[in-house]
C-alpha positions as CSV (number, residue, x, y, z in Angstrom):
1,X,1.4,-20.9,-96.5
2,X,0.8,-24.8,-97.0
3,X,-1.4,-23.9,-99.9
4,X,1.3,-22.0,-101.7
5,X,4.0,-24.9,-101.3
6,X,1.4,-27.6,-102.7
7,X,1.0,-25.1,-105.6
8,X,4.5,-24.7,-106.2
9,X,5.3,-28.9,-105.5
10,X,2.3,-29.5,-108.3
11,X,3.8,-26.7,-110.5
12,X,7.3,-28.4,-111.0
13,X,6.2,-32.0,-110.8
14,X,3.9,-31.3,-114.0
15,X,7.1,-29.3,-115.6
16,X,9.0,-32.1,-114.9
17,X,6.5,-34.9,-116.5
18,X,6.2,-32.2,-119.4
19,X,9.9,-32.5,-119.8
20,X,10.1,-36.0,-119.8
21,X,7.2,-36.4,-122.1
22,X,9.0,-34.1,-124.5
23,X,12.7,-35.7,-124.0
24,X,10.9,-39.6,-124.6
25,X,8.8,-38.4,-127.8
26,X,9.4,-35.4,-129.7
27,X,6.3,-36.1,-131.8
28,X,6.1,-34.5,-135.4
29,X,3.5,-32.4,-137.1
30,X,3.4,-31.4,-140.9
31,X,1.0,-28.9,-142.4
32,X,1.1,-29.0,-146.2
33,X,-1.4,-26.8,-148.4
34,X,-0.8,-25.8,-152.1
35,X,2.7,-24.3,-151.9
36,X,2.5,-23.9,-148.1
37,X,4.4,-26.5,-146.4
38,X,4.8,-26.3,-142.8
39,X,6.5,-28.9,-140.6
40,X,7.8,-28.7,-136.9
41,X,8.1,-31.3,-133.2
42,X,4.8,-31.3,-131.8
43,X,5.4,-29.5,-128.5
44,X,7.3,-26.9,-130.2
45,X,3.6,-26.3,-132.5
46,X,1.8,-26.6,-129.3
47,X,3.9,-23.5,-128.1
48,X,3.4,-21.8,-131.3
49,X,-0.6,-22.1,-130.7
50,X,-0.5,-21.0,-126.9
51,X,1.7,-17.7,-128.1
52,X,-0.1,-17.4,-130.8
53,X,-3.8,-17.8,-128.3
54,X,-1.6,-15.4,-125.8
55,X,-1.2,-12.9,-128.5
56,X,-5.2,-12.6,-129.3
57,X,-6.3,-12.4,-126.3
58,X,-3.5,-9.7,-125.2
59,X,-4.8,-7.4,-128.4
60,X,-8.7,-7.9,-127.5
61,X,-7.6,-6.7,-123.7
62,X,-5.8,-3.8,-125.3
63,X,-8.8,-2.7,-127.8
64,X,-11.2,-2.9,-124.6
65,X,-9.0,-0.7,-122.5
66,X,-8.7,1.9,-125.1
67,X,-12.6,1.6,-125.7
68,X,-13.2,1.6,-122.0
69,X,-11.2,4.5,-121.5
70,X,-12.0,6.6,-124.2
71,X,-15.6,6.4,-122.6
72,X,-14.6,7.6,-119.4
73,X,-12.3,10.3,-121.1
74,X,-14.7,11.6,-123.5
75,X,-17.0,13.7,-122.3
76,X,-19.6,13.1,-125.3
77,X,-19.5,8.8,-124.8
78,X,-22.5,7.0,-124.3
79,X,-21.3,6.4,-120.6
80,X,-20.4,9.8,-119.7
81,X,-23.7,11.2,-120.8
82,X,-26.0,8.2,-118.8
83,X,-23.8,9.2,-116.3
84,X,-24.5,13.1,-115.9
85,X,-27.9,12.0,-116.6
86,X,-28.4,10.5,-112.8
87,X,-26.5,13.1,-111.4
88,X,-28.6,16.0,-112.6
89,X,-31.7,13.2,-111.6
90,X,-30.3,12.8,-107.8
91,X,-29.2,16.1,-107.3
92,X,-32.5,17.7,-108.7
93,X,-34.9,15.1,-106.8
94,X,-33.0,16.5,-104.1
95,X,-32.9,20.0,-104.6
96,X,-36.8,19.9,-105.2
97,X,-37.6,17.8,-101.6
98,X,-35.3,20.9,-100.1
99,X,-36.8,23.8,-101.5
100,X,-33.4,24.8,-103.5
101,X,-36.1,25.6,-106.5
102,X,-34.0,27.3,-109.1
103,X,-31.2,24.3,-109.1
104,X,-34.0,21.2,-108.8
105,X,-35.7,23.4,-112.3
106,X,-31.9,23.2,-113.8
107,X,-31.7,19.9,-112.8
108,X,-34.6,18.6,-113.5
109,X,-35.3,19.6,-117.2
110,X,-31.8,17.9,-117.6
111,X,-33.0,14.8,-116.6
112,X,-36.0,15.3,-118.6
113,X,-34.8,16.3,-121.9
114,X,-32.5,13.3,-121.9
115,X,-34.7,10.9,-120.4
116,X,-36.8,8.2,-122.6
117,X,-39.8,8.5,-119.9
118,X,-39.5,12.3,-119.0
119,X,-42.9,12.8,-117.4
120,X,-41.9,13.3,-113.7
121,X,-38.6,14.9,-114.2
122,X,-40.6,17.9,-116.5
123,X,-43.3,17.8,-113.5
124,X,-41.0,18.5,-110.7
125,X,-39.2,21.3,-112.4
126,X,-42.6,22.6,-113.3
127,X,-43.2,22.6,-110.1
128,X,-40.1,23.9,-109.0
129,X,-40.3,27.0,-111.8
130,X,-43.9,27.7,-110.5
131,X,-42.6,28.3,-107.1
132,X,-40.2,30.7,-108.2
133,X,-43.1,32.6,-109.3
134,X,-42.6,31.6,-113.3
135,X,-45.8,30.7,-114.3
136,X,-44.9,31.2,-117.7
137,X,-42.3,29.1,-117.6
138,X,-44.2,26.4,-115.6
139,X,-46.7,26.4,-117.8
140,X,-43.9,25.7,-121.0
141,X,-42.4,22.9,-119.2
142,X,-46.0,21.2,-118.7
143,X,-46.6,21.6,-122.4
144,X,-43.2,20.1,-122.9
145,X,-44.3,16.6,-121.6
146,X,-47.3,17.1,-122.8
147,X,-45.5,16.9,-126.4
148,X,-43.1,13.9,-125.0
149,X,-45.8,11.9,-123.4
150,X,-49.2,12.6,-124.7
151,X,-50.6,9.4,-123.1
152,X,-50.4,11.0,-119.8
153,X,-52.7,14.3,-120.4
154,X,-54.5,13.4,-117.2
155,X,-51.6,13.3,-114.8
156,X,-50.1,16.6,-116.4
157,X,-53.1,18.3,-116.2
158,X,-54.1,17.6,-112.8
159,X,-50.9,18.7,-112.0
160,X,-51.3,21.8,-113.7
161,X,-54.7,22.4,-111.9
162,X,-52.9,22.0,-108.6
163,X,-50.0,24.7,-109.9
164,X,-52.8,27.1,-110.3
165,X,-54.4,26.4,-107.2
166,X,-50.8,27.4,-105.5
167,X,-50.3,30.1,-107.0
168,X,-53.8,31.5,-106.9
169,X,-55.5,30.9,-110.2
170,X,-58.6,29.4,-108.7
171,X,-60.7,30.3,-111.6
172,X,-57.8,28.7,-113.7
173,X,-57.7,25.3,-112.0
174,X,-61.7,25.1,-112.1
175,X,-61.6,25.3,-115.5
176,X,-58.5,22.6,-116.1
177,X,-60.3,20.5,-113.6
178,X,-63.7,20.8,-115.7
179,X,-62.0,19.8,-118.4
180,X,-60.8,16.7,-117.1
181,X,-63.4,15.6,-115.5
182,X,-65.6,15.8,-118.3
183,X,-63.1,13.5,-120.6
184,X,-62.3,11.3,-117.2
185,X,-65.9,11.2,-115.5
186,X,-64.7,8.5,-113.3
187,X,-61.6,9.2,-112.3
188,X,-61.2,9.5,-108.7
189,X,-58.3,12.0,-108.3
190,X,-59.8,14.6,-110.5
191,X,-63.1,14.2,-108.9
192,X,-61.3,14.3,-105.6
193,X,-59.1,17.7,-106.5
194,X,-62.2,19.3,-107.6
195,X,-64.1,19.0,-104.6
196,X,-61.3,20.4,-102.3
197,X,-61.2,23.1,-105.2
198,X,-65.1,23.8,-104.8
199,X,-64.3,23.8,-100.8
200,X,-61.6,26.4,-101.1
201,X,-63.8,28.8,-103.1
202,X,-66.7,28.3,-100.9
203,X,-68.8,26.8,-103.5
204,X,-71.1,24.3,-101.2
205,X,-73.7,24.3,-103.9
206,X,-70.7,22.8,-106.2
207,X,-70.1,20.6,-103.3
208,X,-73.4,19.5,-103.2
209,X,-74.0,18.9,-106.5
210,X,-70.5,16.4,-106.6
211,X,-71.8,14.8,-103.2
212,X,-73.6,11.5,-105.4
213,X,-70.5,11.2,-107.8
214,X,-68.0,11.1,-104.8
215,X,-70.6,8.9,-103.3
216,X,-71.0,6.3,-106.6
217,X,-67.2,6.4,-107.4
218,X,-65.9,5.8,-103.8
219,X,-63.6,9.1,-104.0
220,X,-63.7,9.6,-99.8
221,X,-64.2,6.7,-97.0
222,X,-67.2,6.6,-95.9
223,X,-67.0,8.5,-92.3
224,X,-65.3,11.2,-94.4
225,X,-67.7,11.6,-96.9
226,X,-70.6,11.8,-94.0
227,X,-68.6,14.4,-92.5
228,X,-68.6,16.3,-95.2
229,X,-72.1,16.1,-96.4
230,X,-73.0,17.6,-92.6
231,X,-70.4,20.4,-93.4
232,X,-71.9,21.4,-97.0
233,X,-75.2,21.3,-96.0
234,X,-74.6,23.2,-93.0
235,X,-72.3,25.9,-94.6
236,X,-75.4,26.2,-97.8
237,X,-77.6,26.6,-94.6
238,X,-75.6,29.9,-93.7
239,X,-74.6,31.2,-97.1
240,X,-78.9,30.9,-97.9
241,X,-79.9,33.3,-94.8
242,X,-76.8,35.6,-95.6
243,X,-77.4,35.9,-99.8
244,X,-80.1,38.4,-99.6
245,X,-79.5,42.1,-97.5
246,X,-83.6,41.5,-96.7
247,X,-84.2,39.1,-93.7
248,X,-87.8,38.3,-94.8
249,X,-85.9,37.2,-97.8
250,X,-82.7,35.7,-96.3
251,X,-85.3,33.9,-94.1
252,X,-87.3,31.9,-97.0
253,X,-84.3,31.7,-98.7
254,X,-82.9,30.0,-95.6
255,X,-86.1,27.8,-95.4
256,X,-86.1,26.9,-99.1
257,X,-82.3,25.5,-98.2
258,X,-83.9,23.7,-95.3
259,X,-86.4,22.0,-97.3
260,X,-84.0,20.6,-99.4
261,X,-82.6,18.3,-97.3
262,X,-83.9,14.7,-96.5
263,X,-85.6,13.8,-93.6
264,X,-83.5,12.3,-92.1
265,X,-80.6,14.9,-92.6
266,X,-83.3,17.4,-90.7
267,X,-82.8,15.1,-88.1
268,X,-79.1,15.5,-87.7
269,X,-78.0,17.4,-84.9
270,X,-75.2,19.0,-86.7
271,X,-77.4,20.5,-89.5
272,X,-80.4,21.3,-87.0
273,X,-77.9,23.3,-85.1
274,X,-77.0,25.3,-88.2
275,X,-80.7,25.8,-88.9
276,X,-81.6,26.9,-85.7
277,X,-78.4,29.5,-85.3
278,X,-79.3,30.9,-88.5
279,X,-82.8,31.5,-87.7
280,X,-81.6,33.2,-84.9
281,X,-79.4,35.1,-86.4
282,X,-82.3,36.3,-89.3
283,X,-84.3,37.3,-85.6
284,X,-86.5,33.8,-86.0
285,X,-86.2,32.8,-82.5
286,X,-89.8,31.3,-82.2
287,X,-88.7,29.2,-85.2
288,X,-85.7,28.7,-83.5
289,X,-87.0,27.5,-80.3
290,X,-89.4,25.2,-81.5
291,X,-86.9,23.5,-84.1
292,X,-84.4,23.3,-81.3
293,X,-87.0,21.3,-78.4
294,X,-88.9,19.3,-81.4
295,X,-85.0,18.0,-82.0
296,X,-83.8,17.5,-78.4
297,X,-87.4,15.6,-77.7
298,X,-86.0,13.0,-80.5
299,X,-82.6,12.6,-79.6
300,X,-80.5,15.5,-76.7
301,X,-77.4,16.5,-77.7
302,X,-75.4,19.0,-76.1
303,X,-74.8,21.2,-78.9
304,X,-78.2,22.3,-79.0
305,X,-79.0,21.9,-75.3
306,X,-76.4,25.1,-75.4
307,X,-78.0,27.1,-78.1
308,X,-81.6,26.5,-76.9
309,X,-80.2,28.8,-74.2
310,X,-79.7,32.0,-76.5
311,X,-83.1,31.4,-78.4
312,X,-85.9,33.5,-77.1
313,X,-89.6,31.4,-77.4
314,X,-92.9,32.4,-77.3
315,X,-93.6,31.0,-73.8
316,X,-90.7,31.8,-71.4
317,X,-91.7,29.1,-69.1
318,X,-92.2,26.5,-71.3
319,X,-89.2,27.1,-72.4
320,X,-87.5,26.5,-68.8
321,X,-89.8,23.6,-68.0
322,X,-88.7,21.5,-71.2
323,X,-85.0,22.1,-70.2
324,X,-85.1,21.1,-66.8
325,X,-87.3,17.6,-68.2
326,X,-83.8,17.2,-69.7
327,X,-81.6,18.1,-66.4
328,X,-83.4,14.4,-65.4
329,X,-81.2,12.8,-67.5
330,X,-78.3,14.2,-68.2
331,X,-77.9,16.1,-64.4
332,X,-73.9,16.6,-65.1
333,X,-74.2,17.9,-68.7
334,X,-72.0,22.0,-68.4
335,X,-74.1,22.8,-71.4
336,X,-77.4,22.1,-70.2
337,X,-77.0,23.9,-67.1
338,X,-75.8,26.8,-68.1
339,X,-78.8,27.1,-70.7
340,X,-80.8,26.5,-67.6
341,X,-79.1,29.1,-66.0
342,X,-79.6,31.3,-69.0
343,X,-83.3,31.1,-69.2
344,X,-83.5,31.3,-65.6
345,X,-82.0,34.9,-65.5
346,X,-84.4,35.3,-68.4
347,X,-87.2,34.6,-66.2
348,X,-86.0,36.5,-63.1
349,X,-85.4,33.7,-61.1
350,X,-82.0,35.1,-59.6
351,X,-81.2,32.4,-57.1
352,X,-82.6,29.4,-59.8
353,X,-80.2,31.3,-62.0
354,X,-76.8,31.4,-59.6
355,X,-77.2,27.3,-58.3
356,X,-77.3,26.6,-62.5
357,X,-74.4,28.4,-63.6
358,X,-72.3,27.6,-60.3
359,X,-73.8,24.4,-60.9
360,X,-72.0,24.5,-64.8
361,X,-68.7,25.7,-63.4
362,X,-68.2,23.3,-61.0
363,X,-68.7,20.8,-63.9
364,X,-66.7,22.5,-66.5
365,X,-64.7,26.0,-66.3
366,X,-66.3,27.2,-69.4
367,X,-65.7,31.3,-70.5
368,X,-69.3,31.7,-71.1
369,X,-70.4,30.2,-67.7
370,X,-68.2,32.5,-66.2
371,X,-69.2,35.8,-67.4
372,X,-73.0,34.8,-67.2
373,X,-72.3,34.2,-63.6
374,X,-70.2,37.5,-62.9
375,X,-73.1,39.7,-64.7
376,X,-75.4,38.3,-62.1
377,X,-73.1,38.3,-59.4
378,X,-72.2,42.3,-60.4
379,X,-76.1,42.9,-60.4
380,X,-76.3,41.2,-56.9
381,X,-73.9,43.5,-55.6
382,X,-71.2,40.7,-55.4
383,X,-68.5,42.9,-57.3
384,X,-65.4,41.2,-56.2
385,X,-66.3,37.5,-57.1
386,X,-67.6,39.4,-60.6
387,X,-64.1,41.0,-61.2
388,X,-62.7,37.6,-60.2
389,X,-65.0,35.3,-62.9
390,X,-64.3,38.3,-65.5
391,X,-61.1,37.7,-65.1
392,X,-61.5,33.8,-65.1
393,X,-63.9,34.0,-68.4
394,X,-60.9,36.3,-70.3
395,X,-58.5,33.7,-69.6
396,X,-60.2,30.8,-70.3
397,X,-61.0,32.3,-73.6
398,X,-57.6,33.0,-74.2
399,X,-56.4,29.8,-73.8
400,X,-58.9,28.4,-76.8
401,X,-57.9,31.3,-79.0
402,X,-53.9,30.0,-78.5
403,X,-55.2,26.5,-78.7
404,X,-57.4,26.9,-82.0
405,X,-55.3,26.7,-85.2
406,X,-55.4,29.5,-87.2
407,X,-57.7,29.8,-90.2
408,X,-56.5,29.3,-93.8
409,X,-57.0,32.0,-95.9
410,X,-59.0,30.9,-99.1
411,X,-58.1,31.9,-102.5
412,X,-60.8,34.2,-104.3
């Protein structure tokens, strides 16, 4: 309130020094040029200037009003369009994170077809149309930024290989993928799309052969690239002893497989253990045997402490005598003992056999334990406690089948 009454005071004393100023001099001003003669006080010009400044400025404000709002009337201005342009960008973005796939396409192309940089507005409603099941369509809109943005062929087609691979065009998406890599060697996300692509169709060969070009090119971290060299080896392993209906074949296909690993991959438990379960499988359970004790002498693992359990050697007891060399150092390992029980039964030894597996259970409820244990017990005449480990052994198994995620059906 003290503010406004200092305004005001300043307000009149200046009007009253301007008054005075004019009432002591009036001043005079004449303007003369060719015929034009014009001639007035000098305040009275300086009022005609301020009007005249007033006036200007007053028509500029008009013109930009009526500019202004002609824009926001018209529905065609420059405004108006930029406008509906990041509304059909938001609400489409949108649309597509929520699944609403036929409104994000809409959307989308919008955005796209009035955009300067269209590439990942026509990629989302690509994507949006291929969910919908227009592949057609899909495929129209990728060719569409294709025309728009030719400098980014590599983004739209690995994006188009990954359209096929969702909707089932495996063969498809190899072929795009192929493509690319071979005009992109290097490029990491190709090379990485096509190995997942080579895992889905079960193509460890493929996987195999890309192993030193994901290696050189750093496409995976190294713990992630071990783990799956152990995985493509080990799934070749099985798809070599399973590609011919003869077993004498399967079998030297099998060890043809084996041969081609390095020595020190013959070394790793993981792909030892796929060796020796295929052997088994192809009836070569001397093999077997032997590969499984030659591997355990060098380093044990419990893995194929287990499986040397369900092999069948040449010598019975030998067999039981290098497992329970083990038992001396690893007393407490589940596996182990029940592989001692195992061969025990194998060899008779009923009593040998019942302190193992009780032995393994106490350690570690484990469904295989359990039924080994209530087949003895049943033979023994103990048919209660056998129901009652039966029972036990379903459950437990049960429980892993709820707990194990279910597998993903691979596209042929």
């Amino acid at each position: 309130m003290k503010r406004l009454y200092v305004i005001v005071f300043l307000v009149i004393a200046a009007t009253a020094a301007l008054g005075l100023a004019i009432a002591e001099h009036s001043g005079y001003v004449l303007v003369a040029y060719k015929s034009f003669r014009y001639e007035s006080s000098l305040w009275a010009t300086l009022a005609l200037v301020a009007v005249l400044w007033l006036l200007i400025w007053g028509i500029k404000a008009l013109v930009e009003l009526v500019l202004t709002s002609g824009g926001v009337v018209n529905p065609w201005s420059r405004r108006n369009r930029s406008r509906r342009v990041q509304v059909a960008i938001e609400h489409g973005q949108l649309d597509l994170a929520e699944g609403r796939w036929a409104s994000a396409q809409r959307h989308l192309y919008r955005a796209a077809e009035a955009e300067r940089q269209p590439l990942l507005y026509y990629l989302g409603a690509a994507r949006a149309a291929n969910e919908q099941g227009n592949y057609e369509e899909s495929d129209r809109l990728l060719e569409r930024a294709l025309e728009r943005q030719p400098q980014a062929e590599l983004a739209i087609a690995l994006s188009h290989a990954q359209l096929q691979t969702d909707r089932g065009d495996t063969e498809g998406a190899l072929v795009t993928l192929q493509a690319m890599r071979e005009r992109h060697p290097h490029n990491v996300q190709t090379l990485r799309q096509l190995q997942r692509l080579h895992q889905q169709r079960g193509d460890w060969s493929a996987v195999i052969r890309m192993l030193p070009e994901l290696r050189k090119d750093k496409v995976l971290p190294p713990a992630e690239l071990a783990e799956l060299e152990r995985r493509a080896w080990g799934e070749n392993l099985s798809l070599a002893a399973h590609r011919e209906e003869d077993g004498a074949v399967g079998l030297q296909s099998l060890n043809r497989a084996w041969q081609q690993l390095t020595s020190s991959q013959r070394q790793e438990p993981p792909l030892v253990l796929a060796y020796a379960e295929q052997l088994r499988q192809l009836g070569a359970q001397v093999e077997a045997e032997e590969v499984l004790r030659n591997a355990l002498k060098r380093k044990y693992d419990s893995h194929l402490a287990r499986l040397y359990g369900l092999v069948r050697g040449s010598d019975p007891t030998r067999q039981l005598q290098a497992a329970e060399g083990w038992l001396k150092d690893h007393p407490a390992d589940p596996s182990l003992l029940l592989t001692l029980g195992r061969l025990c039964l194998q060899a008779s030894l009923w009593g040998k056999a019942r302190d193992y597996l009780e032995s393994s259970l106490r350690t570690q409820r484990n469904p295989e334990a359990c039924a080994e244990l209530a087949r003895l017990l049943a033979r023994l005449g103990d048919t209660e406690r056998s129901n009652q480990l039966f029972q036990e052994g379903l459950g437990l198994l049960d429980e892993r089948l709820l707990a194990a995620p279910l597998p993903v059906q691979a596209h042929a």
